[in-house]
C-alpha positions in Angstrom: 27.4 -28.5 70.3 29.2 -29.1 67.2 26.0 -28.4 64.8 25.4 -25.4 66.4 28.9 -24.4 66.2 28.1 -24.9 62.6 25.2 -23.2 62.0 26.4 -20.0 63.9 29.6 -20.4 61.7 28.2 -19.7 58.3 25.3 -17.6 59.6 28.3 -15.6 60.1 30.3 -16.6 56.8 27.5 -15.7 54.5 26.9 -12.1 55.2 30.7 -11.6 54.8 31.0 -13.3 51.8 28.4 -10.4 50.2 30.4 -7.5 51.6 33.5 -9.1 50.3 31.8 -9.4 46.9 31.3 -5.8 46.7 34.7 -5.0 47.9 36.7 -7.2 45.4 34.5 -6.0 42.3 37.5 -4.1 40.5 40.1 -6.7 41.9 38.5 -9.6 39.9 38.0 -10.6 36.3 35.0 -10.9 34.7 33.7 -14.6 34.0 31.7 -16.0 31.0 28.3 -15.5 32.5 29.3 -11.8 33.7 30.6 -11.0 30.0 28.2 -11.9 27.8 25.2 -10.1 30.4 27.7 -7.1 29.9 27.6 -7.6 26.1 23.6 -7.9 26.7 23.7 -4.5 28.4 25.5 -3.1 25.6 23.2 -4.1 22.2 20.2 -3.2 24.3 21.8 0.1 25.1 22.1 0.7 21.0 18.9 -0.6 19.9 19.9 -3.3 18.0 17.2 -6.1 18.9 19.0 -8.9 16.6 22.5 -8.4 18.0 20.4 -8.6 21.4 18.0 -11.3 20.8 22.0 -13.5 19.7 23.7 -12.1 23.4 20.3 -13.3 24.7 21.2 -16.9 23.5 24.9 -17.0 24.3 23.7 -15.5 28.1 21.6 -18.7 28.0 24.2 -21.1 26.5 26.5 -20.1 29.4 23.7 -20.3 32.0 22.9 -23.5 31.1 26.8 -24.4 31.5 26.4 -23.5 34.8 23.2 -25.6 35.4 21.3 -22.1 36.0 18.4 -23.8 33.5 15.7 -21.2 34.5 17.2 -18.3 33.8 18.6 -20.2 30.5 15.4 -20.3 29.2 14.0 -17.2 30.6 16.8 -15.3 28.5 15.5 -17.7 25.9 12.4 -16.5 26.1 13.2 -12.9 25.9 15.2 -13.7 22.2 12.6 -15.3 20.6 10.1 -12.5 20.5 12.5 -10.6 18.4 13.2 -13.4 16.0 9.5 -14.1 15.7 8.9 -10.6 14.6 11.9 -10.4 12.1 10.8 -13.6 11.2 13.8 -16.1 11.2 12.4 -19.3 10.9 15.8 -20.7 11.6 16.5 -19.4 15.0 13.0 -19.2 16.2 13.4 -22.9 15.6 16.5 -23.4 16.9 15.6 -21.2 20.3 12.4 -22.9 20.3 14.1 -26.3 21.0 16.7 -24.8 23.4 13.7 -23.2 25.2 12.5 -27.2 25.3 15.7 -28.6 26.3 15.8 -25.7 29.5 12.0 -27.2 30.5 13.0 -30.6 29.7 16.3 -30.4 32.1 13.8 -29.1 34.8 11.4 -31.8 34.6 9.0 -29.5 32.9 7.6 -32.0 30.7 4.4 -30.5 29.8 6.2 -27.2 28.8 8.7 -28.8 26.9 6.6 -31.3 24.9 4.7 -28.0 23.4 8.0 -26.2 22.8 9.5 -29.3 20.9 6.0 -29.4 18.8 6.5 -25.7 17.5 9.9 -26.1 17.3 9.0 -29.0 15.1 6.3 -26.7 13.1 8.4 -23.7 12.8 11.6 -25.8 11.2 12.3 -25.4 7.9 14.5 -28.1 7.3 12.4 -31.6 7.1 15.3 -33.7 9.4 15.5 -31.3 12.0 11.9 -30.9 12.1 11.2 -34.3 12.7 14.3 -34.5 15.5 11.6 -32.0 17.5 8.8 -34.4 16.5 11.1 -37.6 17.8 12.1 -35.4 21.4 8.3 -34.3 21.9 6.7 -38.0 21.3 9.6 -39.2 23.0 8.5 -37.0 26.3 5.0 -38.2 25.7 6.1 -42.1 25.9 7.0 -43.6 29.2 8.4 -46.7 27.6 12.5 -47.1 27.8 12.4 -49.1 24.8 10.6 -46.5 22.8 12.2 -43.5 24.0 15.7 -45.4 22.9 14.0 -45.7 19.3 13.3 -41.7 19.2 16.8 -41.1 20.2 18.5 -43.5 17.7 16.6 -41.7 15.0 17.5 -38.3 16.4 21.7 -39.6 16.2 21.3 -40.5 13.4 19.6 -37.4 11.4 21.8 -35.3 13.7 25.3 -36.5 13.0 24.1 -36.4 9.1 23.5 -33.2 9.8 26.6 -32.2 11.2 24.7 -31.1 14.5 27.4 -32.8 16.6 26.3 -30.8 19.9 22.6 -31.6 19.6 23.7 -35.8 18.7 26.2 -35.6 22.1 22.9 -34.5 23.8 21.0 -37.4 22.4 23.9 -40.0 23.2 23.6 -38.7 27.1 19.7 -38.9 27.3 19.6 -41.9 25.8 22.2 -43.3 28.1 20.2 -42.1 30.9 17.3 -44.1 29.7 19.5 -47.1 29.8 20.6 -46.6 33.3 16.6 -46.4 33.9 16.3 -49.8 32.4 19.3 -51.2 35.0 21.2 -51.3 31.4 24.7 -49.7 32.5 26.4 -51.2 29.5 24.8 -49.6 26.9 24.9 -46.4 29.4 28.8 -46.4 29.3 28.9 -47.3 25.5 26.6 -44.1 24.9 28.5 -41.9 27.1 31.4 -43.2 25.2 29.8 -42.5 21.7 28.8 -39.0 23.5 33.0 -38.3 24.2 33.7 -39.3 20.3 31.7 -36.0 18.6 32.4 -34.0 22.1 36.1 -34.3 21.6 36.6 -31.2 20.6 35.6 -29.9 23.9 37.5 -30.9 26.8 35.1 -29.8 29.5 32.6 -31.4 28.1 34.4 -34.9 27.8 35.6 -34.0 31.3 32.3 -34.3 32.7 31.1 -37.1 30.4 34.4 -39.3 32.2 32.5 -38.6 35.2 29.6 -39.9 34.3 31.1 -43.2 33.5 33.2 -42.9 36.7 29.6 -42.8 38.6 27.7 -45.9 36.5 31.0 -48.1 37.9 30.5 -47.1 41.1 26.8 -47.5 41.4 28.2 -51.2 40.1 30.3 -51.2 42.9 33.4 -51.3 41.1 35.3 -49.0 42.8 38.4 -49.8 41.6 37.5 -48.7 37.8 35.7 -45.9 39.1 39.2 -44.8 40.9 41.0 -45.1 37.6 39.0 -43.5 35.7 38.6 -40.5 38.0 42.3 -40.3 38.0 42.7 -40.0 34.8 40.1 -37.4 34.5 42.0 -35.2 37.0 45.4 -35.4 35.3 43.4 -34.5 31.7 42.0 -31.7 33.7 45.5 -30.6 34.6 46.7 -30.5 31.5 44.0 -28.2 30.1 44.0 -26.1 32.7 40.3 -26.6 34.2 40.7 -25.7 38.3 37.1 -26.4 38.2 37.4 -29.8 36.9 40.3 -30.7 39.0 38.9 -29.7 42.3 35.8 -31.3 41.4 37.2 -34.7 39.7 39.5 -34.8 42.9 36.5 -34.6 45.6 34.8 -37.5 43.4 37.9 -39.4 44.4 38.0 -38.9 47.8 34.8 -40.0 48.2 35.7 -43.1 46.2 38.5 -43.6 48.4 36.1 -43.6 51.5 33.9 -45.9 49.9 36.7 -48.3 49.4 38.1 -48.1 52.8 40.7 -45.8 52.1 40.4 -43.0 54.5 44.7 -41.9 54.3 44.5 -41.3 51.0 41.1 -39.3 50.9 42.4 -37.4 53.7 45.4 -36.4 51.8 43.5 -35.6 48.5 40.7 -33.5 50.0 43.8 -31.2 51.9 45.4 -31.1 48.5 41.9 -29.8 47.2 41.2 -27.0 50.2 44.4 -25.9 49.1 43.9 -25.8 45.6 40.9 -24.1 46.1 42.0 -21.6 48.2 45.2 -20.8 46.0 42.4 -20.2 43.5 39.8 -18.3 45.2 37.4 -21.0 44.8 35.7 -20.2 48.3 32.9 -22.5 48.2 34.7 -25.3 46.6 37.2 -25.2 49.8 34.0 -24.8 52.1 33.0 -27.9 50.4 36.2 -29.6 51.0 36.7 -28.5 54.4 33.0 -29.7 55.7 34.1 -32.8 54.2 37.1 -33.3 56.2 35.4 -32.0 59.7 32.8 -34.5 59.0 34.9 -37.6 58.6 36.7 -36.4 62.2 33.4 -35.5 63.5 32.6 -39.0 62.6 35.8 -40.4 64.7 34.8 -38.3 67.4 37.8 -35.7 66.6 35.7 -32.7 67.9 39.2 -30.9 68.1 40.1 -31.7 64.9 37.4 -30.5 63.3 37.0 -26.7 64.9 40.6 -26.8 64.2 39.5 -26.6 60.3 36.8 -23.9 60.9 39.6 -22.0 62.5 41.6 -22.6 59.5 39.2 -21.7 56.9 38.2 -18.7 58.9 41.8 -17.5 58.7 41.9 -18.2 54.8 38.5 -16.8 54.6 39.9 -12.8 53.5 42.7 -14.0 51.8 39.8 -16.8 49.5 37.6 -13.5 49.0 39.8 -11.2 47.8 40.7 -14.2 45.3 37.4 -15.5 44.2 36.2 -14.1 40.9 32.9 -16.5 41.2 31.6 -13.9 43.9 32.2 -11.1 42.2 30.7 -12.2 39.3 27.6 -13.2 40.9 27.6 -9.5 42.1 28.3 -8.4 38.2 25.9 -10.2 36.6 23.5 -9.7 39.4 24.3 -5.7 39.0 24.0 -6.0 35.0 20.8 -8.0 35.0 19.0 -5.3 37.1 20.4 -2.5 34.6 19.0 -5.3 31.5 15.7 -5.2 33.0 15.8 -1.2 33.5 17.0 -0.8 29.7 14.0 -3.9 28.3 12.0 -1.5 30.1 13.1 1.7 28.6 13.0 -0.3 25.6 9.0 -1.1 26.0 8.3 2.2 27.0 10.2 3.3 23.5 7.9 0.5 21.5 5.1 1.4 23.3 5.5 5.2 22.7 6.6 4.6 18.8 3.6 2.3 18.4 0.8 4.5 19.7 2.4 7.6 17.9 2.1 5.0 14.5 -1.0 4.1 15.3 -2.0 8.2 15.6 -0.2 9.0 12.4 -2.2 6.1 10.7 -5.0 7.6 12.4 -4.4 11.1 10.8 -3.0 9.9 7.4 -6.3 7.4 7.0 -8.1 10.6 7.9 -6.6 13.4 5.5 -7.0 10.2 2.8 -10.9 9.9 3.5 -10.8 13.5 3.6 -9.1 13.5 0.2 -11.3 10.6 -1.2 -14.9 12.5 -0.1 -13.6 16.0 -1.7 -12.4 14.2 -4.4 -15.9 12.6 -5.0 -17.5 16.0 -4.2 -15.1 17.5 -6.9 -16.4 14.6 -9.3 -20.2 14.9 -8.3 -20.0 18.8 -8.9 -17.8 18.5 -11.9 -20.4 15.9 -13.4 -23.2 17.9 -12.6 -21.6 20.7 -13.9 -20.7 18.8 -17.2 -24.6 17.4 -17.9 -26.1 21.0 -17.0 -23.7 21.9 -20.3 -24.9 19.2 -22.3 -28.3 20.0 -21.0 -27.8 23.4 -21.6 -26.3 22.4 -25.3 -29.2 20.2 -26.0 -31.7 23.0 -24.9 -29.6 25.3 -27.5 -29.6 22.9 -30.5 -33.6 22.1 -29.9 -33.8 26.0 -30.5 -32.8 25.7 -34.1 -35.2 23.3 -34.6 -38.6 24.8 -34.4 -37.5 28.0 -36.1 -36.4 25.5 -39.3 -39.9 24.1 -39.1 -41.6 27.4 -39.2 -40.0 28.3 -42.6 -40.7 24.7 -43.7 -44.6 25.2 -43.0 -44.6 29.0 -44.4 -43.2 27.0 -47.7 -46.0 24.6 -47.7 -48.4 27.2 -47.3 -46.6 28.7 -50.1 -47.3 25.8 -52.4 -50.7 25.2 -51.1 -51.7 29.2 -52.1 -50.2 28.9 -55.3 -52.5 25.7 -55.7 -49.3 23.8 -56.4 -50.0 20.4 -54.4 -47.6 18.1 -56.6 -44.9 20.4 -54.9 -46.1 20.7 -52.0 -46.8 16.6 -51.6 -43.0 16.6 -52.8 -41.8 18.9 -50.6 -43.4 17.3 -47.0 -42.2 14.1 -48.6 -38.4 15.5 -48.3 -39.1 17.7 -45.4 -40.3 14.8 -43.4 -37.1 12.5 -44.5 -35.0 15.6 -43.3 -36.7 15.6 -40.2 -36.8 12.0 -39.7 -33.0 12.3 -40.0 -32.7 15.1 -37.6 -34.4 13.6 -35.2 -32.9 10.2 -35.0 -29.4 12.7 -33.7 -31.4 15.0 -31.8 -29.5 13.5 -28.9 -26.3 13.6 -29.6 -23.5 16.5 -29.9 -21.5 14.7 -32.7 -22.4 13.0 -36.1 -20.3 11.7 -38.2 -19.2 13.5 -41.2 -21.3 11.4 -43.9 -24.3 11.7 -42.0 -23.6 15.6 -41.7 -23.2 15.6 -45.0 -26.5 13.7 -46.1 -28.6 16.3 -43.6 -26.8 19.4 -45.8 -27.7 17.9 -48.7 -31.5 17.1 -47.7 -32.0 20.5 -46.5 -30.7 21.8 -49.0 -32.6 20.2 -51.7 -35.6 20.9 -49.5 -34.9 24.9 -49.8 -33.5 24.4 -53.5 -37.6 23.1 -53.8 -38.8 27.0 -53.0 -35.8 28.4 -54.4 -35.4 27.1 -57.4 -35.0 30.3 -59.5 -32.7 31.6 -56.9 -29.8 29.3 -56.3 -28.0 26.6 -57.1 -25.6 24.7 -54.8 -22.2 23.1 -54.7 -21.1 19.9 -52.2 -17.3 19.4 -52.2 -15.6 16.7 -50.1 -11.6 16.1 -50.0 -11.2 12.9 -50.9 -8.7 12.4 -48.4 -11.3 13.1 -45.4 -12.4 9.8 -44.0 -16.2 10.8 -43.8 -17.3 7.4 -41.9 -14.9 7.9 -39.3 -14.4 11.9 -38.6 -17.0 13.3 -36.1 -18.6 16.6 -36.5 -20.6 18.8 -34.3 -23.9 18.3 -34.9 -26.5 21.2 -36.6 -23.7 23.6 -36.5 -23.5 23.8 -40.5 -26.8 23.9 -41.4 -27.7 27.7 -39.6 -25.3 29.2 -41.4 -26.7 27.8 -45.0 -30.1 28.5 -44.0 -28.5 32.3 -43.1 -26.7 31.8 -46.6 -30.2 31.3 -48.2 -32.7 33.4 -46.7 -30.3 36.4 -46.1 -28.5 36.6 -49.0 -29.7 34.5 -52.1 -33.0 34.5 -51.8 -32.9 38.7 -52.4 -31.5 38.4 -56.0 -32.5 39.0 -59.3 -31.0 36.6 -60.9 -29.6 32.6 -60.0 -27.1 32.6 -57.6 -24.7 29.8 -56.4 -24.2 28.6 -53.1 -20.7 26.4 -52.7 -20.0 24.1 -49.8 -16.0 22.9 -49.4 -14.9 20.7 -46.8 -10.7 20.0 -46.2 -8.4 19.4 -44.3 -6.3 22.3 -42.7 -3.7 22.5 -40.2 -5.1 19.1 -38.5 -8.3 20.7 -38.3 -11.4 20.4 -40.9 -12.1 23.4 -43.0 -15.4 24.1 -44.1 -16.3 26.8 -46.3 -19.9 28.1 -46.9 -19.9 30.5 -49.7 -22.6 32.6 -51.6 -22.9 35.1 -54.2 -25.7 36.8 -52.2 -26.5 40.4 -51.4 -24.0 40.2 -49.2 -24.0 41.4 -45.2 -23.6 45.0 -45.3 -26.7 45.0 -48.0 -28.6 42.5 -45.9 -28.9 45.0 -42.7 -29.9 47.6 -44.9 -33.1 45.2 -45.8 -33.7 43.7 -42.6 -36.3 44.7 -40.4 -35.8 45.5 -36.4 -37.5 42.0 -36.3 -35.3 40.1 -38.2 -32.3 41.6 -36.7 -32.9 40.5 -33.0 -33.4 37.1 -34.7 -30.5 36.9 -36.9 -28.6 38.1 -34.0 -30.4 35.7 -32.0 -29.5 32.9 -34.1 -25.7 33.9 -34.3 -25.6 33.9 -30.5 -27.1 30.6 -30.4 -24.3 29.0 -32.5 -21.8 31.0 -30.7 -22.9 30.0 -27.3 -22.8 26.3 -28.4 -19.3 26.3 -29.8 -18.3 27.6 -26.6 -20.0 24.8 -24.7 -18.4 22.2 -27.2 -15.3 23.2 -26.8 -15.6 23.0 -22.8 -17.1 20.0 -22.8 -15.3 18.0 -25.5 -12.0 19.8 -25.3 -12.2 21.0 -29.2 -11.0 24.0 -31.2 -14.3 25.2 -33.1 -14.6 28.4 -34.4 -15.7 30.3 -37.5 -15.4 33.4 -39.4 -17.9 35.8 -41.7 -16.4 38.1 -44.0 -17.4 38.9 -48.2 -16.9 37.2 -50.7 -14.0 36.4 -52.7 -15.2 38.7 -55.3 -15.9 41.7 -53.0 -19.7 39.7 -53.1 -21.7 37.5 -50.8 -20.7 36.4 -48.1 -18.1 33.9 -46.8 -18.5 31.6 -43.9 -15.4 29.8 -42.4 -15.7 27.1 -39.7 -13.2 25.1 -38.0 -13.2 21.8 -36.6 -11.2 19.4 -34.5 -10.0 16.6 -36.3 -12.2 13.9 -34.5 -12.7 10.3 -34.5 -13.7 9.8 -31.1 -15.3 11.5 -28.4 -14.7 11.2 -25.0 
């Protein structure tokens, strides 16, 4: 009768206790757990993943507080993603071993060996990389004795450290392997050495008392278990921790019961229902009240008991419109859902950002290539282009060539009709040096001024050889021209000295002069081809229709080449033809680039 009675009870409580959760949300304050979701809510909602992936860990810290371990490391778990990608070695080490500690307190050993082992890997100090080595060998070892060595290694590198929190951890887990080992001794001393670096939080030391409280007890010395519980509820007084109190006082009442002392634990778990319900602790007063209607249960006070049902059914509005802990369940139950709406939102965002990277890498790769293959078209066509000039330039220069040999056969012939063969031995001798020379830079667009200069002068000694009676010829060089080292187009001279010769100064009476100058102008080189000839107005009164196409032939030639070199080589050739300085002849000017190398 009475079970059922209780069962129906609280089938009934429970329900109520929701609605009233809802209906006291503005009336209550916000707790720790509630807050720091809300401050969650908040960084996600501004897109600030660092200040989020730091609310993530103090969500967890205050979790953990609360002994809510799997959502501790599940918030864990959701912060170090975002330290992974900023890379922070520090916290991704630092969440990696709370993320073990969470798995550890849940008797996921497994899980938390492999956490402590990256933890370890990912540390970048040595000591508290090797305090994650000692906490995941110490998981793998079932020995007492060993674990006690990792931990004594951890204290120590820990309290060098200054990691106080972490070595108060150790202290406890290692006093929990010596209540494995039946050694409650060294289990008190520990939790002792645990309440010396936790003393600067109460709560903590609060809860560490209790522990000792419970190893004397489990000795069954009740009496230093009583005193020490005590003493713990008058610290928790003082600091003002109802929790701890109520708690601390329902340890004692069951002490008392233990030791025969039923008055007293009567007393003290009244004093608790009412502390709890002048609080708004609901469920700590449930706790206490089941407590007392199970000891008269037990002495077969059915009356007494329903009496405290009615009781705490009276209280039960007044305890809900009082208990923050409800609401706050509602709050943080309310906040998480809108957390998991805005991680959501957030993915979407990544996930959206990320595919329209990925396009624009897509289309910038693209209009590269695209850049790249016209560019190497551009380069293909502007090289083709540029070798069809040079072709072209080549094919030009080659034309000179076999109209100088003609007139260097009709000379030999000339020798050989006037039965002159000494001359004309000498004069294949020279021709062939010439050509020898010419050849040897048939290929190439520039010659160096001293080689120029030698082909001028073996040409015209070669012409001077059937021409003797009439002209003679001049070479002049500035001394300050570096002839080894300035470049000069090549076979661009010698067509307008072979024009010098056989237009102008071959037509004479008497001996004329033909004078070759080269200087330095302007940054250019000046070279001056001058004769005492007929001159060019005479000279088209001589020449046949014949000899004009090919004079005019020849000009073009040149023309069409400076053009080419200066398109190619990016130079400033040109010439001139006007008379002489003595209203005579004929005066031809050319201009080169002053060039040492060509590109």
């Amino acid at each position: 009768m009475y079970n059922r009675l209780k069962i129906i009870l609280f089938a009934l409580l429970f329900p109520l206790v929701m609605v009233a959760q809802d209906s006291t949300k503005t009336k209550s304050g916000k707790t720790s757990v509630s807050k720091k979701a809300k401050e969650v809510e908040q960084t996600l909602s501004k897109s600030n993943p660092e200040a989020t992936a730091d609310k993530y860990v103090e969500l967890a810290n205050e979790l953990d507080k609360k002994g809510d371990y799997a959502k501790a490391e599940d918030y864990l778990k959701r912060a170090l993603p975002i330290y992974q990608k900023q890379k922070n070695k520090d916290k991704i080490a630092s969440t990696t071993r709370s993320i073990a500690q969470m798995q550890e307190k849940q008797n996921k050993v497994k899980e938390a060996i492999v956490s402590y082992q990256s933890a370890s890997e990912e540390a970048v100090d040595v000591g508290y990389s090797r305090v994650n080595s000692n906490d995941a060998s110490r998981l793998q070892n079932k020995s007492p004795k060993v674990q006690a060595e990792y931990l004594d290694s951890n204290i120590k590198i820990l309290e060098n450290n200054g990691k106080l929190d972490d070595a108060a951890e150790a202290y406890k887990q290692k006093a929990v392997v010596d209540l494995k080992s039946e050694n409650k001794e060294m289990a008190i001393e520990n939790y002792e050495k645990a309440i010396a670096v936790s003393k600067d939080k109460p709560e903590e030391v609060l809860k560490l008392k209790s522990e000792i409280s419970k190893v004397y007890a489990s000795e069954n010395n009740l009496d230093k278990a009583i005193e020490i519980t005590k003493n713990t509820i008058s610290e928790a007084e003082k600091i003002g921790s109802v929790s701890q109190q109520i708690e601390q006082q329902q340890t004692l009442a069951d002490l008392y019961f233990k030791n025969e002392n039923q008055d007293d634990a009567i007393v003290l778990l009244e004093e608790t229902y009412n502390l709890a319900l002048k609080n708004g602790r609901t469920f700590d007063a449930k706790k206490a009240m089941l407590a007392l209607s199970d000891y008269y249960r037990e002495k077969g006070n059915q009356a007494k008991a329903i009496e405290l049902y009615d009781q705490f059914l009276n209280d039960f509005d007044r305890m809900i419109q009082a208990d923050s802990s409800l609401v706050d369940a509602k709050i943080f139950q309310v906040t998480e859902e809108k957390i998991k709406q805005l991680e959501k939102e957030r993915a979407l965002k990544d996930e959206l950002i990320t595919k329209k990277n990925k396009f624009n890498y897509v289309l910038i790769g693209s209009v590269i290539l695209m850049l790249i293959l016209l560019g190497l078209i551009a380069k293909a066509l502007f090289s083709i282009k540029k070798k069809n000039k040079k072709i072209a330039l080549q094919s030009l220069r080659r034309e000179m060539n076999p109209h100088f040999i003609f007139n260097s056969l009709n000379s030999v012939n000339q020798f050989i009709a006037q039965n002159n063969e000494l001359e004309a031995n000498k004069y294949l001798t020279s021709y062939s040096n010439l050509m020898r020379n010419m050849m040897e830079t048939s290929n190439k667009d520039f010659i160096s001024l001293a080689n120029e200069l030698e082909q001028i002068k073996k040409y015209l000694d070669l012409e001077h050889l059937r021409f003797q009676d009439k002209f003679k010829y001049e070479i002049k060089v500035d001394e300050k021209l570096d002839t080894d080292a300035i470049l000069v187009p090549n076979m661009l001279i010698q067509p307008h000295l072979e024009n010098a010769i056989w237009h102008g100064l071959r037509y004479r009476e008497t001996k004329g002069k033909l004078k070759v100058t080269f200087t330095e102008e302007n940054q250019l080189i000046k070279v001056s081809i001058e004769d005492n000839g007929i001159g060019v107005e005479k000279n088209k009164e001589l020449k046949t229709q014949n000899q004009k196409v090919h004079e005019s032939r020849g000009l073009n030639n040149v023309e069409e080449r400076i053009n080419l070199l200066n398109d190619l080589y990016h130079q400033q050739i040109s010439y001139t033809i006007s008379s002489g300085s003595d209203g005579n002849g004929t005066l031809v000017t050319l201009y080169f680039s002053k060039t040492t190398k060509v590109v």
